[in-house]
C-alpha positions in Angstrom: -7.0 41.3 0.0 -6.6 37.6 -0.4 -6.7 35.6 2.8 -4.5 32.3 2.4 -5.5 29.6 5.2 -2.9 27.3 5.8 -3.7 23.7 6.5 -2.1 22.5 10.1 -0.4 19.0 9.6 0.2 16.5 12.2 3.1 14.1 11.6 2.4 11.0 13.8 6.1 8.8 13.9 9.3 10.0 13.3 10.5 6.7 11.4 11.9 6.4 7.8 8.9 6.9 6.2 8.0 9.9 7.7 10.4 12.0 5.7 8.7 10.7 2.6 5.2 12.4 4.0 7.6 15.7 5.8 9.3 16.1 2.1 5.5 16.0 0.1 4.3 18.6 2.1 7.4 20.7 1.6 6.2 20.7 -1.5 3.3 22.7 -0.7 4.3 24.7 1.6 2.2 27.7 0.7 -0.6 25.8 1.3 0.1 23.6 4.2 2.2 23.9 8.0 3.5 21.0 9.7 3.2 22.2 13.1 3.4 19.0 15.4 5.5 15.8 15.2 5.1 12.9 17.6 7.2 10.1 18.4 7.7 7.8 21.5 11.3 8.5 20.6 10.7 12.4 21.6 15.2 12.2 20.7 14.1 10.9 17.3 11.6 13.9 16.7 13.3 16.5 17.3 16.3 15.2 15.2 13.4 15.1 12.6 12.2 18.6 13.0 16.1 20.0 12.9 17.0 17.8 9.7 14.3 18.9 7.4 14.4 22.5 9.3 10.9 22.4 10.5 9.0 24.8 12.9 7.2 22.3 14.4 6.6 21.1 17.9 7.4 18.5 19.2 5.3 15.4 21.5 6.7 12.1 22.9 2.9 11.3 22.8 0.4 12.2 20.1 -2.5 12.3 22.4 -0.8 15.3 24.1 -0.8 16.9 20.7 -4.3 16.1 20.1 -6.0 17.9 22.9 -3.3 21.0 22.8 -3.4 21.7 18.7 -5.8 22.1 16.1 -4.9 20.3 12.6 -6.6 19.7 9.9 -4.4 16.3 8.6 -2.7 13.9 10.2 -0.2 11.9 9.0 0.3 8.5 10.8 3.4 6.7 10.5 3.6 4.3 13.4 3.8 0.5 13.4 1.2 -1.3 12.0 -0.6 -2.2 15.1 -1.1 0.7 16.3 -2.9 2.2 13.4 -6.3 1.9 14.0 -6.3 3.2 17.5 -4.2 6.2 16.6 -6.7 6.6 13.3 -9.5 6.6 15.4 -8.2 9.0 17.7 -7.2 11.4 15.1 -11.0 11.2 13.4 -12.8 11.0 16.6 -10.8 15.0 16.7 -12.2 16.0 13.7 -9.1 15.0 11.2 -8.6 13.9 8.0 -5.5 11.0 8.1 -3.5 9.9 5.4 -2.1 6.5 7.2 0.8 4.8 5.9 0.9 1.1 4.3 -0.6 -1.4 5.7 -4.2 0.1 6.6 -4.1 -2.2 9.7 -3.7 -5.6 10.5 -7.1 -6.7 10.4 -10.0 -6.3 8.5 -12.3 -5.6 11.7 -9.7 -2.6 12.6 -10.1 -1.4 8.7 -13.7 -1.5 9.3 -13.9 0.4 12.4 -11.7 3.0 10.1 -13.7 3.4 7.8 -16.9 3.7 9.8 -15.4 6.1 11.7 -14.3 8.5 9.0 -17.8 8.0 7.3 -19.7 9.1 11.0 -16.6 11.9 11.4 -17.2 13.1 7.3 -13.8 12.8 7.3 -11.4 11.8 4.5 -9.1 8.6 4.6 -6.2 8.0 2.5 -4.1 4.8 2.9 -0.8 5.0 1.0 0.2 3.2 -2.2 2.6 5.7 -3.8 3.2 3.2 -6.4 0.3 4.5 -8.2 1.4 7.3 -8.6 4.2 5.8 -11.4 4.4 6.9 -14.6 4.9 3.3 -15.9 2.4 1.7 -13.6 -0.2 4.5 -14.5 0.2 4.1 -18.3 0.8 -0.2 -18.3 -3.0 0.2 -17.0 -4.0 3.0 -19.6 -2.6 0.6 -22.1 -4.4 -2.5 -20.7 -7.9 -0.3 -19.9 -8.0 1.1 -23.2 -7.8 -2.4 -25.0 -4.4 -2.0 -26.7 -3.6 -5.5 -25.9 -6.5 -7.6 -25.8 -7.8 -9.3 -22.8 -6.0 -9.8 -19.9 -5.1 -13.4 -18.9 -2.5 -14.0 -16.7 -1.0 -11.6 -13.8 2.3 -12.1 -12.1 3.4 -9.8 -8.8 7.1 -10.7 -7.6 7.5 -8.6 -4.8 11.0 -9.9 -3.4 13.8 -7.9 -1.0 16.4 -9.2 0.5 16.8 -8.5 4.6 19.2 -9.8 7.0 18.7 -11.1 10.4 19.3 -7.1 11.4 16.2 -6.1 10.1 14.2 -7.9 12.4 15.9 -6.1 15.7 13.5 -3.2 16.3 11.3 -4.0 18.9 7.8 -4.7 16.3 9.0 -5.6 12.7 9.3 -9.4 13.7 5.9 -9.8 16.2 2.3 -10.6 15.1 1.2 -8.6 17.8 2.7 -5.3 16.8 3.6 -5.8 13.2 0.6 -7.7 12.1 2.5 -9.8 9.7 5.8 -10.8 7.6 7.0 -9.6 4.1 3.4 -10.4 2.8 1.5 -7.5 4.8 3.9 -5.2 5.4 6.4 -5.0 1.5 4.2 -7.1 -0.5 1.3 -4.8 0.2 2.2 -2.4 -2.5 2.6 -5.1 -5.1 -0.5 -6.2 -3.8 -2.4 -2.6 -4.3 -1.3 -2.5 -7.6 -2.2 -6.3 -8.7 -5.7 -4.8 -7.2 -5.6 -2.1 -9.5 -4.8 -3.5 -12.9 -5.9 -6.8 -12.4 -9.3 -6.5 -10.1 -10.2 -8.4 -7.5 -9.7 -12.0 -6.7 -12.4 -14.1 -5.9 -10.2 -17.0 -4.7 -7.4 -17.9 -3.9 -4.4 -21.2 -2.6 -1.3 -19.9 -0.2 1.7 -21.3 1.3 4.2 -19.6 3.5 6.9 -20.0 5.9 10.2 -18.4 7.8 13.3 -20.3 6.2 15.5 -18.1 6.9 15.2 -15.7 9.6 15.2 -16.9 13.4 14.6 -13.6 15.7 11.7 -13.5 13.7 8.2 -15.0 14.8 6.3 -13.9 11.1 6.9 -15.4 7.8 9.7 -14.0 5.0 8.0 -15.9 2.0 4.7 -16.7 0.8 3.3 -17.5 -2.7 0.0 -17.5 -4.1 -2.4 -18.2 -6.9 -5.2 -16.6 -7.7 -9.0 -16.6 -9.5 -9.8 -12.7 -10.5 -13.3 -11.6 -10.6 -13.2 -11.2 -14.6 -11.7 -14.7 -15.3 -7.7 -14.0 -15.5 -5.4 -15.4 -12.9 -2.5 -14.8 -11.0 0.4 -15.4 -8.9 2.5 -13.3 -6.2 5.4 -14.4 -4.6 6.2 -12.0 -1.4 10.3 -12.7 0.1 12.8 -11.2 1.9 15.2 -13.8 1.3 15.8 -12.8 -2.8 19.0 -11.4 -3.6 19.4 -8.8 -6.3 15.7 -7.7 -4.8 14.1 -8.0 -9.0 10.8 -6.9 -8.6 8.6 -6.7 -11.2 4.9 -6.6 -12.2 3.7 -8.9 -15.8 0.4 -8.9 -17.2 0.4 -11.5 -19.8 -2.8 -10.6 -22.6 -3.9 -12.1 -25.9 -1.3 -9.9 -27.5 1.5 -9.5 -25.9 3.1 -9.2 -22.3 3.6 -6.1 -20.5 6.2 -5.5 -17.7 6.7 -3.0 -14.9 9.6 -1.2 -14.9 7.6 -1.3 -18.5 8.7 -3.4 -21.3 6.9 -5.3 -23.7 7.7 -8.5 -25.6 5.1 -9.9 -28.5 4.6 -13.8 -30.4 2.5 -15.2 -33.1 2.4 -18.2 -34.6 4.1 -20.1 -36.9 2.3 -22.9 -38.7 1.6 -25.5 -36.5 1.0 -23.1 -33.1 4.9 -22.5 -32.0 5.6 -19.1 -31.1 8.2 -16.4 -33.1 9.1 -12.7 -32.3 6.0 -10.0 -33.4 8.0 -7.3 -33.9 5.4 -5.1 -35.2 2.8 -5.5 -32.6 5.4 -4.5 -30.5 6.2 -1.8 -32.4 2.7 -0.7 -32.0 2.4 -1.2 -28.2 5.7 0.9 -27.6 4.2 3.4 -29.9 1.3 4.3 -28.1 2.9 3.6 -24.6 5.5 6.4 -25.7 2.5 8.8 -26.8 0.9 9.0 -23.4 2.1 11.9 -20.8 4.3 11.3 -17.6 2.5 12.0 -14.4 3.0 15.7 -13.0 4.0 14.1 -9.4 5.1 10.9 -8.4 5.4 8.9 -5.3 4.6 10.1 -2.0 4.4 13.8 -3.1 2.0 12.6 -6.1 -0.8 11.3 -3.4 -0.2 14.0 -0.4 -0.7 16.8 -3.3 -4.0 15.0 -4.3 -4.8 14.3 -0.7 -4.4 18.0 0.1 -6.1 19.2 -2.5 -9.2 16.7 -1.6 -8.8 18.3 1.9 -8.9 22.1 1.0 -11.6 21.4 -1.5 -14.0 19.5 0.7 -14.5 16.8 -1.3 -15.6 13.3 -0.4 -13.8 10.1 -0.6 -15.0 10.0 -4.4 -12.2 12.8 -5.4 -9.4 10.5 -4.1 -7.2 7.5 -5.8 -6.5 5.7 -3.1 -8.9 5.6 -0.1 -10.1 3.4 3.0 -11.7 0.9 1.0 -8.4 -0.1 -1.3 -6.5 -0.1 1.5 -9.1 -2.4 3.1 -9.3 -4.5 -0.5 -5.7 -5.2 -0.1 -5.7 -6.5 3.6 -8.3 -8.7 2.5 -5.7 -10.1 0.2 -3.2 -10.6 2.9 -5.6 -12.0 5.5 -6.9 -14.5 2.9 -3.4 -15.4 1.8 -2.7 -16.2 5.8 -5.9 -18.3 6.2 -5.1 -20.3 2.9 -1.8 -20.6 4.0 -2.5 -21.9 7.8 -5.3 -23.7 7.1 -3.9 -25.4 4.0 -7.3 -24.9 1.5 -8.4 -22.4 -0.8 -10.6 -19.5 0.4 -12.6 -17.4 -1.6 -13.3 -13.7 -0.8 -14.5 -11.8 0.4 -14.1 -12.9 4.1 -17.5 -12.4 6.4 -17.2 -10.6 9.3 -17.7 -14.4 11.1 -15.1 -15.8 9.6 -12.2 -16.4 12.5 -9.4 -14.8 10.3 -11.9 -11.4 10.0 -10.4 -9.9 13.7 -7.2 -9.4 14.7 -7.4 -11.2 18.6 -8.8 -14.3 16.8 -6.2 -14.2 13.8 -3.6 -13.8 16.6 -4.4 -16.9 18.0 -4.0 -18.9 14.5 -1.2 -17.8 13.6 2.3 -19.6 13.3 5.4 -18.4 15.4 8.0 -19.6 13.3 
């Protein structure tokens, strides 16, 4: 007789990103039970649990949850300021979390995150379902495996649009309880995945600014250069104030340039150094781009499935993707962009644990209100 032991999931926030987490465990359901949700919105909740036709129970506070259930993972998707406390909580019970985009606001809060999961043996996973793209996964397979040469130049747009609406709900436009503008809290994906293909910047000049929306006190632009680790460098240009919202990833190499959504475009010279059209090396590239596999799950069912999996399995952090430490690696992006951009110089990375930008109280106190 086979014994099947369902894994008890927590969902911690009933906003719109929880259905993303509610609808990649779905996909598991022989292996995992949502059992609790929590909201301070208990109304929101339930609507939840009766949308998506869940069993679970409901809590207008998770902590009520916490010392009345048993789970095994825990889901948070809360503002970002109150990530790290509710994190802590959850691993201080003996839970593995998966917390939602931006690992916290700080870099002191990721920190205390981290140690805390490593003292629990606990696993963290902080989301970046872009990952889990067929085109993003194979751009780097392309890149890794040296198709196009070396990598020189990097380019993350991540722009959206948002009107003055968007910044009505009672966090989304506060330091305090957001932690940050467009650049922590949308660009943080583009960011993950600049992280990813790119590596790691070692330094790095910022500018930013609210131009456009009033009820807001955190920015809704910021650009910025960057020095990678390996030589290459880079921009990013974080908005909420682009219409037509054209996102796009470019990695420019020695042979051609790359694109995500993918596309590929190829020169060589002509006598004398000016650039025409290489079909044939483009050719190639889309040849071998076309030859590797689409992933098996993407988005946010892609990383919950591997998450789970890590869970039932009980492996370390190792077994995952995406874990504590890249969500950390792209906070420290963030907070550097922020220092360079309020204190007007370049900083280099990574930032020391002295450094006035490292916790959130002292960040706090630095920052702009636009």
């Amino acid at each position: 007789m086979i014994i099947i032991i369902m894994i008890s999931v927590f969902i911690i926030g009933a906003g719109g990103i929880s259905g993303n987490h509610i609808e990649g465990y779905s996909a598991l359901s022989e292996r995992v039970c949502i059992t609790a949700i929590a909201d301070a919105d208990k109304t929101r909740a339930e609507s939840l649990v009766q949308k998506h036709g869940l069993s679970a129970k409901v809590y207008g506070d998770y902590r009520e949850a916490l010392s009345e259930q048993v789970f095994q993972i825990a889901s948070i998707c809360t503002p970002p300021g109150t990530h790290c406390e509710i994190a802590l909580d959850c691993l201080n019970a003996g839970i593995h979390i998966l917390l939602e985009k931006p690992m916290a606001p700080s870099l002191s809060e990721c920190d205390a995150i981290i140690s805390a999961a490593e003292k629990k043996k606990r696993l963290v996973s902080v989301v970046a379902q872009n990952r889990y793209t067929t085109h993003v996964w194979n751009v780097k397979r392309l890149l890794d495996e040296g198709h196009c040469g070396k990598l020189l130049y990097s380019q993350a747009y991540s722009v959206w649009w948002r009107g003055s609406a968007y910044y009505d709900t009672d966090w989304r436009g506060s330091w305090e309880r957001a932690g940050g503008g467009c650049t922590l809290n949308l660009a943080v994906h583009y960011i993950d995945l600049l992280l990813w293909i790119a590596g790691k910047p070692k330094a790095l000049t910022a500018f930013m600014t609210n131009i456009y929306h009033s009820n807001a006190q955190v920015e809704d632009i910021s650009m910025a250069y960057m020095r990678f680790e390996s030589g290459s460098v880079g921009e990013l240009t974080c908005s909420q104030i682009h219409h037509g919202e054209e996102r796009k990833l470019v990695f420019q190499t020695e042979r051609a340039a790359l694109e995500i959504p993918f596309s590929v475009r190829c020169s060589k010279a002509k006598p004398g150094g000016f650039p025409e059209a290489d079909p044939q090396t483009q050719t190639e590239i889309e040849a071998i781009y076309k030859r590797y596999p689409p992933l098996f799950q993407e988005g946010h069912i892609g990383q919950i499935m591997d998450f789970v999996q890590a869970v039932e399995t009980e492996k370390d952090s190792s077994a995952l993707l995406l874990t504590g430490h890249t969500g950390r690696e792209a906070v420290e992006v963030v907070t550097g962009i922020y220092k360079s951009a309020v204190t007007e110089k370049t900083v280099r990375l990574p930032i020391a644990e002295t450094d006035p930008f490292y916790s959130r109280e002292r960040m706090l106190a630095l920052m702009p209100r636009y």
